[in-house]
N, C-alpha and C positions, 0 to 999 in steps of 0.2 A: 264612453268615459263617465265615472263617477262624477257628479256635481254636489258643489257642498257651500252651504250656505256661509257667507260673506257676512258673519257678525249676524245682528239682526235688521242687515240693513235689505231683507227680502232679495237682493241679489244672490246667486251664487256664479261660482267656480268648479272648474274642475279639480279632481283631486291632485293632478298633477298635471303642474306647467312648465312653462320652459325656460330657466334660466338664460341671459346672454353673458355673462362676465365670462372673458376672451371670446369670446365669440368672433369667427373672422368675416363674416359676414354673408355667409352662403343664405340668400332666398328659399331654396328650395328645403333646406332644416326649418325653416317657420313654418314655410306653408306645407310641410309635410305634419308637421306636430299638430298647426291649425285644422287639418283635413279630418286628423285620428281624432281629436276632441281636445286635446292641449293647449287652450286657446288662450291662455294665463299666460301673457308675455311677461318677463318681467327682465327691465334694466333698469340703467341709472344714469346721470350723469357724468360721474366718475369714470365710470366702465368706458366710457368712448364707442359705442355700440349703438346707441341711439336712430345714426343715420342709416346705419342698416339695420334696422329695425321696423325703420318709416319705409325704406326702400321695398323690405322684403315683404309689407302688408299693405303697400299700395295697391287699391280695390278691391279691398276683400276688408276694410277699417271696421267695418262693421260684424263680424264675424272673431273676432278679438276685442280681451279684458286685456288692455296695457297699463303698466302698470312700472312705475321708473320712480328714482329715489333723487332727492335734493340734497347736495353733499354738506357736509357739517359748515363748511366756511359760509356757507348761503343762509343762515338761519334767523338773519336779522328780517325784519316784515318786509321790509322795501324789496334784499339783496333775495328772498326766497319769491317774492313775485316775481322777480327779475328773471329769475334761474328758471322757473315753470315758463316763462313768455319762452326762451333757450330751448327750452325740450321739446314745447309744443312744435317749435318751427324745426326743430331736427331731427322728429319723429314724424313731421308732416298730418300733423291731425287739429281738430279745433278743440278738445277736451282730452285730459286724464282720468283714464278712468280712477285709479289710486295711486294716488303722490303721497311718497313713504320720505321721513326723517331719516337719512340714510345709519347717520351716527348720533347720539346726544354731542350737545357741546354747553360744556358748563362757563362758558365764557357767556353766553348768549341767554336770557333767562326764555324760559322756555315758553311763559305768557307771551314774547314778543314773536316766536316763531309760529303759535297757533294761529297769533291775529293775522299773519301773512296768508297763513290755510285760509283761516275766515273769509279772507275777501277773496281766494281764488276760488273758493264755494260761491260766495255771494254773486260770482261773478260769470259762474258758468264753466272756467277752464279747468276744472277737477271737479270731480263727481264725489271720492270716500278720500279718507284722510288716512295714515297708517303710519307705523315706522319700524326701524330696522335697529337691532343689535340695543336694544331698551332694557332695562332691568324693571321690575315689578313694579317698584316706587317712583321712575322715570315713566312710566307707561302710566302711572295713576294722574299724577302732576302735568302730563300732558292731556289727557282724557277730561281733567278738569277742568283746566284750563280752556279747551276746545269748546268743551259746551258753554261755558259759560260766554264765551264772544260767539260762536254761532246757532245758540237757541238747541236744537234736538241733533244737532251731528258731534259725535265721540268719533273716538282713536276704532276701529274696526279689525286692524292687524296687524301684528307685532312678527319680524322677520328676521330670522334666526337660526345659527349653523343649528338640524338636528338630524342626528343618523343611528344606525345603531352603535357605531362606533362614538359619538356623542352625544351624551344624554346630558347635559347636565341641565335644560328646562326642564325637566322631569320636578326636579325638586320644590322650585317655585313659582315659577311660570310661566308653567305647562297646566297646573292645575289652576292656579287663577286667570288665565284666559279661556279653560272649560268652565269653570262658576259662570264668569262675568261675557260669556259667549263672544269672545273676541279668538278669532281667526288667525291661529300661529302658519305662519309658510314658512315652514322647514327648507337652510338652502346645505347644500353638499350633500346630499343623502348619500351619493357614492363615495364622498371624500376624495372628489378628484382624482378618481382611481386608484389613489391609495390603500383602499379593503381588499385590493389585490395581493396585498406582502403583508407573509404572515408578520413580520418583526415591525412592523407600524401596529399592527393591532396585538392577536389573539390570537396562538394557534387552537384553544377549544374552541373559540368566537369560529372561526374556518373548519372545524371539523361539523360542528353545529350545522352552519351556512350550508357545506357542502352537502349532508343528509337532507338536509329543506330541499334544498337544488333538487335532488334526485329524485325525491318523494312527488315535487310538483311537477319535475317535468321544464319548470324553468331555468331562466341563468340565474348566475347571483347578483346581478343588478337588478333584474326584475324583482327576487326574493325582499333587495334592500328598498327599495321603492316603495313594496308593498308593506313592509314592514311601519316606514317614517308614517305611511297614511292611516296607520290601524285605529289609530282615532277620530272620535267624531272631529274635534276642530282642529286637524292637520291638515294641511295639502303640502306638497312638494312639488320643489322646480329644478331636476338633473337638470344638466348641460351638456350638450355633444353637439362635435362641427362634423363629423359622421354621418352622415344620411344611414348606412347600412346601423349605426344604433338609435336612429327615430323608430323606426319599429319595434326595438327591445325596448327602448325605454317605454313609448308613448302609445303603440301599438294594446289593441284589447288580450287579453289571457284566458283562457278555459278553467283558469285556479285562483282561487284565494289562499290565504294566508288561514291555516284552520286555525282555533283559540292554543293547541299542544303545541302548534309549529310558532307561533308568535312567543308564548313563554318559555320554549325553549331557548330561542335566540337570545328573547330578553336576559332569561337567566345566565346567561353563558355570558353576557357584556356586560353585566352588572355589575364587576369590579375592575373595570377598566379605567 
């Protein structure tokens, strides 16, 4: 599996991890994704996934980047320390690796939910700091705010619907988390199985897809996979309760994505 560095915080990541939202809870979908190199779990508290999360990487903690989100109601200092002590014990571990802002919440000023990051850093029970579904200006104002109550630790990664069927980071940022090296994780890259019918998407977008398909050799979830990670600071996290799709998704490939096969796709989604 591709690894790809984690901001500049010397960690990395695999290119692709593995989402849980719906997740029913099968074991053997982690520690299968864990095996191929998909070690990038990633939940939330929302999701209700957690405990089988903890369940299904019992003894193997070490071997997995976990990684769960604090939901918008929790964002006051107290009620987000509160909400990590919650996860910690229903994921069954002693540290976060990355505890993501799940939502902004303009009710809550955003210096009061960094200083909660601040002392879960200060304190050992989260390692990186990140957040989820941010806009540019939301991403800077918490990145500011962060360093300024915890000395050298920023915002590391911003997480966010992107597929080929949704590009709209593209515009602005996608490019200001490539400037400022922060770590976008692209989630739906399959679109929920959706890129399956043409009348959700594109039928050129599908005629496209379908020649990629054939040229490599793959499916067209591998093609779409391949596609969201083409960037240096992409990674993606499908989701499947499927064992027989941990191998399409998470499984290694004899192909890449050449530069004619990528801008063909691109162009064919471009006005979607």
């Amino acid at each position: 599996m591709d690894r790809r560095p984690l901001s500049n915080t010397g960690e990395t990541i695999p290119s692709i991890g593995i989402g849980t939202w719906r997740y029913l809870g099968d074991p053997l979908i982690l520690q299968k994704a864990i095996e191929l190199g998909a070690n990038l779990i990633d939940t939330a508290e929302a999701y209700e996934t957690e405990e089988f999360v903890g369940k299904a990487i019992s003894g193997i903690r070490t071997q997995c980047f976990i990684a769960t989100k604090v939901s918008g109601q929790n964002l006051k200092s107290k009620d987000l320390v509160n909400a990590c002590e919650r996860s910690l014990v229903r994921l069954g571990i002693d540290t976060i690796d990355l505890y993501q802002v799940h939502w902004p919440n303009s009710n809550i000023p955003i210096s009061e939910t960094m200083e909660g990051m601040a002392k879960l850093l200060e304190q050992g029970k989260i390692r990186f700091v990140g957040v989820s579904n941010f806009s540019v200006s939301q991403m800077q104002a918490a990145n500011e705010s962060l360093k300024s109550l915890s000395g050298n630790h920023g915002i590391v990664s911003n997480q966010v619907p992107y597929s080929l069927f949704n590009r709209e980071i593209e515009e602005e940022l996608l490019p200001f988390c490539e400037k400022n090296h922060i770590t976008v994780i692209g989630y739906s890259p399959l679109e929920q199985g959706r890129f399956l019918n043409e009348v959700d998407s594109s039928h050129i977008v599908h005629e496209v897809l379908a020649g990629v398909v054939k040229e490599t050799g793959g499916t067209a979830a591998q093609v779409l996979i391949k596609w969201a990670i083409q960037k240096n600071w992409t990674v993606t996290i499908p989701q499947t309760n499927k064992i027989l799709r941990v191998d399409e998704n998470f499984g290694p490939t004899k192909w890449e994505l050449t530069k004619d096969q990528y801008k063909a796709l691109s162009d064919a989604s471009k006005d979607l």
